[in-house]
FIKOLDO-737189 format. One record per residue: residue in three letters; z, y, x of N, C-alpha, C in turn. Coordinates in Angstrom, 3 decimals, always signed. Example, Ala and Ser with C-alpha at 12.3 -4.5 7.8 and 13.67 -1.06 7.14 Angstrom:
BEGIN
 fike     n.c3     n.c2     n.c1    ca.c3    ca.c2    ca.c1     c.c3     c.c2     c.c1
  ALA   +7.800   -5.690  +13.190   +7.800   -4.500  +12.300   +7.800   -3.300  +13.200
  SER   +7.080   -2.250  +12.850   +7.140   -1.060  +13.670   +7.870   +0.030  +12.900
***
This chain:
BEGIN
 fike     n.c3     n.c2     n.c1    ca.c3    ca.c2    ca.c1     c.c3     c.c2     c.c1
  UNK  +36.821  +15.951  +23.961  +35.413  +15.848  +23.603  +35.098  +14.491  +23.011
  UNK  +35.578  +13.277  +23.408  +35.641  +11.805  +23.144  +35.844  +12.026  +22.004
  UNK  +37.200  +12.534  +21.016  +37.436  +12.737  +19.704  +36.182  +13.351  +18.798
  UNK  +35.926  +14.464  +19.618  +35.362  +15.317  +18.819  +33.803  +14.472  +18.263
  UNK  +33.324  +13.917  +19.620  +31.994  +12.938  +19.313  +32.179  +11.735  +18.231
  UNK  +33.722  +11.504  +18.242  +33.810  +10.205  +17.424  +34.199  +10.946  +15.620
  UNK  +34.416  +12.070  +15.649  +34.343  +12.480  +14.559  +32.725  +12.969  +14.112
  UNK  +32.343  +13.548  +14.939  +30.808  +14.049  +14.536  +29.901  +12.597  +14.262
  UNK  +29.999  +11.753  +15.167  +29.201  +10.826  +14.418  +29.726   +9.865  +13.659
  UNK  +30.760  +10.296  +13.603  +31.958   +9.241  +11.700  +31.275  +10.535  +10.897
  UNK  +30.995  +11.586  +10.805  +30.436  +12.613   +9.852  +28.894  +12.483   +9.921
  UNK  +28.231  +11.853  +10.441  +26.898  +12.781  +10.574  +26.316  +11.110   +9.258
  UNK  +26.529  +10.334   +9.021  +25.795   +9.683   +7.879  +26.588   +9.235   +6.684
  UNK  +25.853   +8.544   +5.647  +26.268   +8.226   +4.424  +27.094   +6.877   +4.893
  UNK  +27.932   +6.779   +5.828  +28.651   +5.223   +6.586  +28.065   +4.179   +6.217
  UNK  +28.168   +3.373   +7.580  +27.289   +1.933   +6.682  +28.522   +1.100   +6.914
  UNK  +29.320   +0.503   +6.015  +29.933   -0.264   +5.732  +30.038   -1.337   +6.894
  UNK  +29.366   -2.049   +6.987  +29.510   -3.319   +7.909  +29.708   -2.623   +9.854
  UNK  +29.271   -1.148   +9.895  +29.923   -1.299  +11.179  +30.838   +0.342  +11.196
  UNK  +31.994   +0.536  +11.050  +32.634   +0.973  +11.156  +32.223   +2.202  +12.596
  UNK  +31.251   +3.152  +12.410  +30.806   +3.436  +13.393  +31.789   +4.618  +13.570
  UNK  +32.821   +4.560  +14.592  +33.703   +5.700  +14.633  +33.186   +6.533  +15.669
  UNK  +32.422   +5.978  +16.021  +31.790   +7.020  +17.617  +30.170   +7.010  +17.335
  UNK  +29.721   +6.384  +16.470  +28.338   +6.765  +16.525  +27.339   +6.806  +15.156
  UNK  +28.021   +6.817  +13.903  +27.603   +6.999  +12.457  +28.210   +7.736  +11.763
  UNK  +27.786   +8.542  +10.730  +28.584   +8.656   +9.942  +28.525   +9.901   +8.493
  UNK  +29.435  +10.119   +8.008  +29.563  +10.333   +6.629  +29.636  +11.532   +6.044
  UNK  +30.560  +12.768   +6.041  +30.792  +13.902   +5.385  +30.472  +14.559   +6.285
  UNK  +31.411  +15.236   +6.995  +30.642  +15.880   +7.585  +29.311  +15.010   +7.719
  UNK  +30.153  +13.810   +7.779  +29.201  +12.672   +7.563  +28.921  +11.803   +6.846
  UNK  +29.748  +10.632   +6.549  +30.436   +9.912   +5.250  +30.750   +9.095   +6.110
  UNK  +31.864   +8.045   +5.164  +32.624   +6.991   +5.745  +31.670   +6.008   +6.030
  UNK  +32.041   +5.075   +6.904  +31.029   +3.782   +7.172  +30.870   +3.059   +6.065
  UNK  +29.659   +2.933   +5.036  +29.227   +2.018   +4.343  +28.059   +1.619   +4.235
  UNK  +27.690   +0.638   +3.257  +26.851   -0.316   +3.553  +25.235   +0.329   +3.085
  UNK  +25.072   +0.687   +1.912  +24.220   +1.003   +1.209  +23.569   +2.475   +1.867
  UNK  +22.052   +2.668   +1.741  +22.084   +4.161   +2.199  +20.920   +4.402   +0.928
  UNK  +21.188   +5.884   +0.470  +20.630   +6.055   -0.695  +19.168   +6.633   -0.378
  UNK  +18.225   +6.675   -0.718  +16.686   +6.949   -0.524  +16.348   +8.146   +0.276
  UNK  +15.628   +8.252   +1.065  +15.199   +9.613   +1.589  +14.186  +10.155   +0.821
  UNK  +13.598  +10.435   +0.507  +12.723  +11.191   -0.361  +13.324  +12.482   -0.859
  UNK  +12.695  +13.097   -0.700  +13.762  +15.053   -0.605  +12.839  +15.111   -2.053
  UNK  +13.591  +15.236   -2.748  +13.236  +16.060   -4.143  +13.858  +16.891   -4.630
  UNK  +14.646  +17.780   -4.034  +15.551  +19.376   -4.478  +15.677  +19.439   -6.211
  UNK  +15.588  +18.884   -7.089  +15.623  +19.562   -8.287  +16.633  +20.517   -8.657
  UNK  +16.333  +21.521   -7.992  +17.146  +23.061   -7.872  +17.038  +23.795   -8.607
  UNK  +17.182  +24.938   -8.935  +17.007  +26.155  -10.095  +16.388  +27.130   -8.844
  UNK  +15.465  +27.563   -9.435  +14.325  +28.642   -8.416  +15.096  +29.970   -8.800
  UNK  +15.293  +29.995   -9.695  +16.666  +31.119  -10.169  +17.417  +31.641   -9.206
  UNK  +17.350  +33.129   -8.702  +18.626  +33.684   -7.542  +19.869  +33.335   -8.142
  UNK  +20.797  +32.472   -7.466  +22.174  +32.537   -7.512  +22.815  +33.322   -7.727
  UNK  +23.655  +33.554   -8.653  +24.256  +34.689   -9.155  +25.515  +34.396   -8.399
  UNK  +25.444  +35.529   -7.519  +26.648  +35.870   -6.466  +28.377  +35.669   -6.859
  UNK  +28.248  +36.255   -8.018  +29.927  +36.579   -9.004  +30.494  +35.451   -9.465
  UNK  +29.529  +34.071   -9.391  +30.146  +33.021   -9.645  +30.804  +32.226   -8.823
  UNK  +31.667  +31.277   -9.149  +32.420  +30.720   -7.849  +32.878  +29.278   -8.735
  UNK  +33.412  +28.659   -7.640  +33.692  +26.975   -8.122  +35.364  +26.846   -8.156
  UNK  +35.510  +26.376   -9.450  +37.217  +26.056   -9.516  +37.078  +24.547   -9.082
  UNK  +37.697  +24.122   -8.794  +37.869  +22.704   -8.176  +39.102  +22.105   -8.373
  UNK  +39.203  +22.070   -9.973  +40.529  +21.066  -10.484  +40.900  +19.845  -10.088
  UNK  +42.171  +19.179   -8.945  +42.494  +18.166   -8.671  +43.670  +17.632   -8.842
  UNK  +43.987  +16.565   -8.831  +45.042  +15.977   -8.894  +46.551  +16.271   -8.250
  UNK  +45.736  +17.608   -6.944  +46.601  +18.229   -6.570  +46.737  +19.485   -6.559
  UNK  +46.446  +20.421   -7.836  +45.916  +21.395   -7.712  +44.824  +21.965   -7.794
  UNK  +44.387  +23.010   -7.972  +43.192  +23.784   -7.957  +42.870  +24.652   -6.446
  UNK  +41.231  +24.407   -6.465  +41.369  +24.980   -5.307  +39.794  +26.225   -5.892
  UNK  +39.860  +27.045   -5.272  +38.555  +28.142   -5.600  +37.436  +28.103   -4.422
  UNK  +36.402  +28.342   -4.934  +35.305  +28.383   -3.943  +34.654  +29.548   -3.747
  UNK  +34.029  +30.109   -3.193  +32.885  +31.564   -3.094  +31.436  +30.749   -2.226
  UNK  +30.393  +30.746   -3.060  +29.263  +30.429   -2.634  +28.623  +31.336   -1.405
  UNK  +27.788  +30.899   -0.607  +26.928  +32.295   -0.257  +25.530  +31.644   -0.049
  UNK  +25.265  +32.154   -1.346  +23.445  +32.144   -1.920  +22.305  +32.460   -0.766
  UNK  +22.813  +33.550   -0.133  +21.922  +34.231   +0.599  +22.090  +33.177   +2.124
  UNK  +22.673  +32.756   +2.115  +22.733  +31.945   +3.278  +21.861  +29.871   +3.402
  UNK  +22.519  +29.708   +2.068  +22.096  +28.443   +1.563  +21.630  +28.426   +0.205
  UNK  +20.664  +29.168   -0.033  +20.267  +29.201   -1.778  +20.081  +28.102   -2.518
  UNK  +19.483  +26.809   -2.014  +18.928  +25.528   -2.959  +20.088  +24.752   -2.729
  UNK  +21.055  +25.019   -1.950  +22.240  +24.312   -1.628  +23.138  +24.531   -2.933
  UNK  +23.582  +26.058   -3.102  +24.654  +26.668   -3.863  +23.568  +26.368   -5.254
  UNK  +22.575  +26.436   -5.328  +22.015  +26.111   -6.566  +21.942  +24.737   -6.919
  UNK  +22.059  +23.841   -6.227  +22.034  +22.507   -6.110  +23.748  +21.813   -6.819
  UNK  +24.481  +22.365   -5.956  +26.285  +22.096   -6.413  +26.521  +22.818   -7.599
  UNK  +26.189  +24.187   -8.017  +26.085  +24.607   -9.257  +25.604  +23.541  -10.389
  UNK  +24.629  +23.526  -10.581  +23.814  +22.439  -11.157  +24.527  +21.708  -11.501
  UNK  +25.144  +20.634  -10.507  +25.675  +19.222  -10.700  +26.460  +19.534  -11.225
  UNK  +27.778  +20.412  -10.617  +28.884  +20.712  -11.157  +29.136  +21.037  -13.224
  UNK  +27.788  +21.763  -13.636  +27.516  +22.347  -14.693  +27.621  +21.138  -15.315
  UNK  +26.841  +19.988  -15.245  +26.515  +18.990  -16.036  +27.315  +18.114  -15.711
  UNK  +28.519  +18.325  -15.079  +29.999  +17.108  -15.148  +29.905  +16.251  -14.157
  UNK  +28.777  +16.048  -13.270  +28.655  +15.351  -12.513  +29.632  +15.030  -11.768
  UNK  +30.500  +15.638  -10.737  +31.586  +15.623  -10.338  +32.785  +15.540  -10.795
  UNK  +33.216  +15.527  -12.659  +34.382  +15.139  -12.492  +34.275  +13.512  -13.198
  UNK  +35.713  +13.487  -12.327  +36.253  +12.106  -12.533  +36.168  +11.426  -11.239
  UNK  +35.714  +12.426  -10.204  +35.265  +11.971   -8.948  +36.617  +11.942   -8.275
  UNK  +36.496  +11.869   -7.097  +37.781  +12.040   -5.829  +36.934  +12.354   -4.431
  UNK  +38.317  +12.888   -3.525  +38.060  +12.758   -2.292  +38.013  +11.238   -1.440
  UNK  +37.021  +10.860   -1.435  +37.514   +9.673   -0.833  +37.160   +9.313   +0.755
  UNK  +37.341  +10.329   +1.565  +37.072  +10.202   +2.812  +38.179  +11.215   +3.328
  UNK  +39.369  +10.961   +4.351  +40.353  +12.514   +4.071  +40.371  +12.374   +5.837
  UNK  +40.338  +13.330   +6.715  +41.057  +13.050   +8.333  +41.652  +14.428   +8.775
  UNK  +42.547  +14.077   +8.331  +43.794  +15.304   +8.848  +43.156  +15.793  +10.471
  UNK  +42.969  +17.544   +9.675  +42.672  +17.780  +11.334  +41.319  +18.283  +11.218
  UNK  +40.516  +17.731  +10.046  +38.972  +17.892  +10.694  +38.512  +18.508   +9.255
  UNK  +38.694  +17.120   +7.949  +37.894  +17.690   +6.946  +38.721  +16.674   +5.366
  UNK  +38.028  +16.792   +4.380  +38.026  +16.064   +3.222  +36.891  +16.091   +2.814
  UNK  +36.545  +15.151   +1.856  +35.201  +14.349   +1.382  +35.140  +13.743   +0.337
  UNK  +34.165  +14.725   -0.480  +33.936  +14.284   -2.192  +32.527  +14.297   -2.600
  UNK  +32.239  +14.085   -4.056  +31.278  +14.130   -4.177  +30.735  +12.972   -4.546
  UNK  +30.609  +11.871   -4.142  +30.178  +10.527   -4.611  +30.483  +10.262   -5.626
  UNK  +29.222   +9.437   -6.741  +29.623   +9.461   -8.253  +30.067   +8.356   -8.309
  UNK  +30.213   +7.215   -7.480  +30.300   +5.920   -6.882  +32.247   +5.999   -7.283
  UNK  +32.430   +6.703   -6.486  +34.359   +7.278   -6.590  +34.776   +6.989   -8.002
  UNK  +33.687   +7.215   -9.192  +34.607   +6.924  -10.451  +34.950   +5.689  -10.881
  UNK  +34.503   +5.141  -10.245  +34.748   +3.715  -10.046  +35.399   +2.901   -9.421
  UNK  +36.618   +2.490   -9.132  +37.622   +1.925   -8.610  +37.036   +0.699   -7.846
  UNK  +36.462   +0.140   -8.513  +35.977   -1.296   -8.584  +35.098   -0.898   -6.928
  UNK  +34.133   +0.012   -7.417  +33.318   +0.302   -6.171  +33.837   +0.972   -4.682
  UNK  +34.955   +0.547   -4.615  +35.058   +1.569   -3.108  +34.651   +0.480   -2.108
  UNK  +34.233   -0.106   -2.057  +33.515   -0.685   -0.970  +32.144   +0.131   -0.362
  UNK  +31.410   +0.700   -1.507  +30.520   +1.065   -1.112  +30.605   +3.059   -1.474
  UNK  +32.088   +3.182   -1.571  +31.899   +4.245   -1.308  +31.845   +5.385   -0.307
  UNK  +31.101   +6.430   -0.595  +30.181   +7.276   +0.337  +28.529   +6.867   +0.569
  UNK  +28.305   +6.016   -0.506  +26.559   +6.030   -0.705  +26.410   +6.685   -1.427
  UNK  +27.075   +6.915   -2.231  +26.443   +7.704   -3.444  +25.383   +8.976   -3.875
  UNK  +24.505   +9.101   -4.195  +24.391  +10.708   -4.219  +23.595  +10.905   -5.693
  UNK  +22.692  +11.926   -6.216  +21.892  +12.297   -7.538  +20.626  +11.965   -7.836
  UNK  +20.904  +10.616   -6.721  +19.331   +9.842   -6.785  +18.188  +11.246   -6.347
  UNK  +18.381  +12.194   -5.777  +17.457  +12.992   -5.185  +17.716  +13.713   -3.837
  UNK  +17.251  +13.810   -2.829  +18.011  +14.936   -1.929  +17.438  +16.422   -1.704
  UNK  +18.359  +16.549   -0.714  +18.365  +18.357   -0.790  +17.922  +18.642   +0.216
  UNK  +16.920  +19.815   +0.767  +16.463  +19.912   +2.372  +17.546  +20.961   +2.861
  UNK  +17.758  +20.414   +3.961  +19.257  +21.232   +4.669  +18.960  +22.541   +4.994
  UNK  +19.372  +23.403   +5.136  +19.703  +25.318   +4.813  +20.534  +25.112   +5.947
  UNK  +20.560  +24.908   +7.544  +21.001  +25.115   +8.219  +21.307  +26.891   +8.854
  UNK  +22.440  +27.037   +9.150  +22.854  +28.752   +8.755  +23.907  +29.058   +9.839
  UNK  +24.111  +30.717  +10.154  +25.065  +30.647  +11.364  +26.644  +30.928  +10.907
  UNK  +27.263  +30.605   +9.185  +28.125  +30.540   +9.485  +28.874  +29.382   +9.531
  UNK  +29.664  +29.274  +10.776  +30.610  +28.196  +11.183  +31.447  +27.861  +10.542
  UNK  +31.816  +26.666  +10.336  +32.495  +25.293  +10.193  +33.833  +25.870  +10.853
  UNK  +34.760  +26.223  +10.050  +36.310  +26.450  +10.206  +36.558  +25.947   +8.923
  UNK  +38.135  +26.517   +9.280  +39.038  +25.912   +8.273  +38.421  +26.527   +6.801
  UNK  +38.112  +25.500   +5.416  +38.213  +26.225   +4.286  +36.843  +26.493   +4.019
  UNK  +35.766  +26.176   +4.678  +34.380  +26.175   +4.820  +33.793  +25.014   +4.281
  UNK  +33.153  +25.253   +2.828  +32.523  +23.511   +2.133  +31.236  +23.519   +2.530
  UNK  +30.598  +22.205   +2.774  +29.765  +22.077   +3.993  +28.563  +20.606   +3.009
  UNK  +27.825  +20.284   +2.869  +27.415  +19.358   +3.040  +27.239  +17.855   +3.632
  UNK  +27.385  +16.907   +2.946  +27.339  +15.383   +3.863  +25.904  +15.042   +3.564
  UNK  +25.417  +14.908   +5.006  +24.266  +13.797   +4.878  +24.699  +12.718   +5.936
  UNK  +23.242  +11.941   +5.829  +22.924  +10.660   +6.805  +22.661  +11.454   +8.027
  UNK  +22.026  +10.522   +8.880  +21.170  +10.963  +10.147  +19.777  +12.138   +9.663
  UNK  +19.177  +11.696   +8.680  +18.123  +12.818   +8.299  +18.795  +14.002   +8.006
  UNK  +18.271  +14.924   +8.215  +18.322  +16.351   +8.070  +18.751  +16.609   +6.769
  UNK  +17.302  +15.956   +6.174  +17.265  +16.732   +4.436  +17.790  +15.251   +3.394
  UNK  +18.837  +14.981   +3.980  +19.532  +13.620   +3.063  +20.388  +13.972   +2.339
  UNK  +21.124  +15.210   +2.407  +22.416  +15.397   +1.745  +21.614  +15.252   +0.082
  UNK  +22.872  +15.457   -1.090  +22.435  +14.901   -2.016  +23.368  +15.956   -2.823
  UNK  +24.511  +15.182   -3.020  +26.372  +15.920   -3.970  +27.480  +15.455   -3.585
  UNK  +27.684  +15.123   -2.093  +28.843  +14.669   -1.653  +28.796  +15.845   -0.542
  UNK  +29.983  +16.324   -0.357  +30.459  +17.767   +0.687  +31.787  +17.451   +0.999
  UNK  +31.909  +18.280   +2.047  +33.561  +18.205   +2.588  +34.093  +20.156   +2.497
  UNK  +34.984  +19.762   +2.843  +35.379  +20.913   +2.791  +36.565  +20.990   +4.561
  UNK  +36.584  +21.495   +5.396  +37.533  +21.731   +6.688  +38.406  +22.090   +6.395
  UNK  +39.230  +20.876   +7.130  +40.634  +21.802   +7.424  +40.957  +21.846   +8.891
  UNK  +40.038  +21.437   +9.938  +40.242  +21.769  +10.807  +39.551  +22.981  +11.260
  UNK  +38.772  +23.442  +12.592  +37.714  +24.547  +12.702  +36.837  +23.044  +13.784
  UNK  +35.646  +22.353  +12.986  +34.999  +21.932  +13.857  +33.800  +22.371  +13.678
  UNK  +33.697  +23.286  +14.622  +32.315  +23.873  +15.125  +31.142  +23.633  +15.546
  UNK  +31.383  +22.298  +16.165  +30.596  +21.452  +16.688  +29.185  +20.857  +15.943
  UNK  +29.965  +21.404  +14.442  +29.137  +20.911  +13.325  +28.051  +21.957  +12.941
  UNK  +28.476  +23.131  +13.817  +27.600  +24.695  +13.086  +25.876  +24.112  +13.492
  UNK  +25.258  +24.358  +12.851  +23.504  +24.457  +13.141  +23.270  +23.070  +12.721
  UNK  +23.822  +22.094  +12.284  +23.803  +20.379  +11.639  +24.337  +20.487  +10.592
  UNK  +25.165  +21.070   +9.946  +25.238  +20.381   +8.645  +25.684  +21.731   +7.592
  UNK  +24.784  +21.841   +6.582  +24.814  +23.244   +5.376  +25.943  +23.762   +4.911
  UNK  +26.344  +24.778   +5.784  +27.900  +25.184   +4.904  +27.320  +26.272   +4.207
  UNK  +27.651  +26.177   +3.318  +27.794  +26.911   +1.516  +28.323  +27.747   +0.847
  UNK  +29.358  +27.937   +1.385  +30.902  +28.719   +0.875  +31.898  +28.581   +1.399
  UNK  +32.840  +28.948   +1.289  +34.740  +29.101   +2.038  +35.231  +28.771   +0.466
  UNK  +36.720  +28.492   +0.868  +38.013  +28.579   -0.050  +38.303  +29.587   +0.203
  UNK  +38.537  +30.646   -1.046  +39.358  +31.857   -1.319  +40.708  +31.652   -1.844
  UNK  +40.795  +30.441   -2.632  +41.997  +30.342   -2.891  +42.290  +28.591   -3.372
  UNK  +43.460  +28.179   -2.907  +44.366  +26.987   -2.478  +43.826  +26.154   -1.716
  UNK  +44.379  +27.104   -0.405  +44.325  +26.421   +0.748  +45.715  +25.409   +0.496
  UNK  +46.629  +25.770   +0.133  +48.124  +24.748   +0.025  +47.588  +23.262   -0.602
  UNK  +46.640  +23.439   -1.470  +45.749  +22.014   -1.770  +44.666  +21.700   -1.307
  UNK  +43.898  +22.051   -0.223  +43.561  +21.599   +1.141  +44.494  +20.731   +1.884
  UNK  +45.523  +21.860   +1.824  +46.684  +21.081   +2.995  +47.038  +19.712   +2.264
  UNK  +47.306  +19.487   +1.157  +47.662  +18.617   +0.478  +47.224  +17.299   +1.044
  UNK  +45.736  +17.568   +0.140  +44.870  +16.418   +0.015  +44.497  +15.874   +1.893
  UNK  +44.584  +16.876   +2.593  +43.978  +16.585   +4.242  +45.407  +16.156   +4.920
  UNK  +46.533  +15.826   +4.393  +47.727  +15.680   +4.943  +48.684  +14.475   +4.125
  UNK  +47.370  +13.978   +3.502  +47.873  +12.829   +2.836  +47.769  +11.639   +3.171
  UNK  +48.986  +10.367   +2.776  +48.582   +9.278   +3.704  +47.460   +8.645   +3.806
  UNK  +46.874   +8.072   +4.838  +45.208   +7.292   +4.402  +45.644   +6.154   +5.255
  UNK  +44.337   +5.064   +5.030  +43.947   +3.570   +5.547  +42.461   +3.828   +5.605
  UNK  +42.262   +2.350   +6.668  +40.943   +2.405   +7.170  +39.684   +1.882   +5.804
  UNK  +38.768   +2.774   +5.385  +38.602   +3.944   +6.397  +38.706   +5.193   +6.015
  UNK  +39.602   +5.582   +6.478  +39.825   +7.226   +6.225  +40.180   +7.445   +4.776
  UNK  +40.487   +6.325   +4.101  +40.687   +6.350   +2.726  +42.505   +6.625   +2.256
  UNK  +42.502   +8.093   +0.710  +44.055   +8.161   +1.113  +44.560   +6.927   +0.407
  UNK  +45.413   +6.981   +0.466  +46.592   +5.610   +0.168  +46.743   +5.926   -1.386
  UNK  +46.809   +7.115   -2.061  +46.578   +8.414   -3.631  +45.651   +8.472   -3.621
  UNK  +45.095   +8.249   -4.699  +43.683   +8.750   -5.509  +44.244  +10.070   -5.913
  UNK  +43.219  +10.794   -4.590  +43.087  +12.743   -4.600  +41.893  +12.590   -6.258
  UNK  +42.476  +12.657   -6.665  +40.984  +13.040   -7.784  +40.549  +14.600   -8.118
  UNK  +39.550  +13.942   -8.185  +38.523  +15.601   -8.619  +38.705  +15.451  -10.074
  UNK  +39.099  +16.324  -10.955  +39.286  +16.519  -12.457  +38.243  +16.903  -12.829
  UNK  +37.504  +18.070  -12.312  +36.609  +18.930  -12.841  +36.469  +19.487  -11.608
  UNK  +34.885  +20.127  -11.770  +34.650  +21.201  -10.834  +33.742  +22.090  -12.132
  UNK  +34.376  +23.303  -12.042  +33.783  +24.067  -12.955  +33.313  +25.617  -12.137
  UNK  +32.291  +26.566  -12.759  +31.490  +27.089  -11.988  +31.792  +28.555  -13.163
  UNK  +32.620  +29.592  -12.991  +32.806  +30.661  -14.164  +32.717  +31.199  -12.412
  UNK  +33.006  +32.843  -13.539  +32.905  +34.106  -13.087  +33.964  +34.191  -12.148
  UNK  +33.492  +35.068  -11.134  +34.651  +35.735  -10.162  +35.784  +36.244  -10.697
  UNK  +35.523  +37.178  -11.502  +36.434  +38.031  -12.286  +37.244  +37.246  -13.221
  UNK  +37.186  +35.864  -13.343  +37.933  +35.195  -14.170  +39.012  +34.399  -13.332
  UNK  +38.855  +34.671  -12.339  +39.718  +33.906  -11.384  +40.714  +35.015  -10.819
  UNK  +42.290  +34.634  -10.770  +43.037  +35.637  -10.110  +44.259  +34.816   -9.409
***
């Protein structure tokens, strides 16, 4: 349980840099400890548009591709929210830059394209946030999830994705969708070497995240 608390609150904010809060802050699920925290002010600029179900997220990386399946009906301004970003490039050139074998991986920060900046990465977000779509399906393996701060409605465009099953997280933080396909690059990127904090030793990069049809994926 000691673990499990010191992961939930290393997940539950955007990390603040100067205190390494392994038991009581945190990032992707929560974000890594950093310094900067990006604005609260919830401004959703979402598409009011129903999510079109048939679409899904390729997630080109450095190690592979991995596939996503949204579920609209569960988190609508969420899956319309990562759509969005994804559409307009936002995410590539990005990386995982938060990885803990066991629990999760962590992307999303536009901060990541920037080498220079990993000090302060895991502040990052679309200069707007998203109000959380808290939902009953659970946080297992392969389940992409949302990172906020301590506020509710902070998340922004940084998400993790599990590779462990932490449950602990169900009813706190917006899961969105599962991996349908490459879990073997899950395993990858969540089984890769890291340093403190939680950072891998490889730049996992995000290439692209692109958003086509179901039926185009096999």
């Amino acid at each position: 349980m000691n673990i499990a608390k010191r992961y939930l609150f290393s997940l539950i904010g955007i990390a603040v840099l100067g205190a390494q809060l392994r038991v009581s802050a945190a990032d992707p699920a929560a974000s890594p400890p950093d310094p900067t925290k990006p604005s609260d002010a919830a401004s959703p600029a979402t598409d009011k548009k129903a999510p079109d179900k048939d679409e899904v997220a390729v997630i080109k990386t450095s190690e592979g591709d991995m596939v996503i399946q949204f579920w609209p009906d569960a988190a609508p301004e969420t899956v319309a929210n990562f759509k969005k970003l994804a559409k307009s490039g936002f995410y590539d050139g990005t990386c995982f830059h938060r990885v803990i074998k066991g629990f999760m991986i962590q992307g999303g920060d536009p901060l990541t394209k920037d080498p220079g900046k990993e000090a302060i990465w895991g502040t990052g977000d679309p200069g707007y946030k998203v109000k959380a779509e808290f939902n009953d399906h659970s946080h297992v393996r392969g389940v992409i999830s949302m990172a906020r701060s301590q506020d509710p409605n902070s998340a922004g465009s940084q998400f993790f994705i599990c590779h462990g099953n932490p449950t602990f997280l169900d009813h706190q933080y917006t899961a969105f969708g599962k991996l349908i396909k490459g879990d073997d690059v899950l395993e990858k990127i969540a089984t890769t070497p890291t340093h403190v904090p939680d950072r891998p030793d490889k730049r996992m990069e995000v290439v692209s995240i692109k958003i086509v049809p179901a039926s185009s994926v096999r």
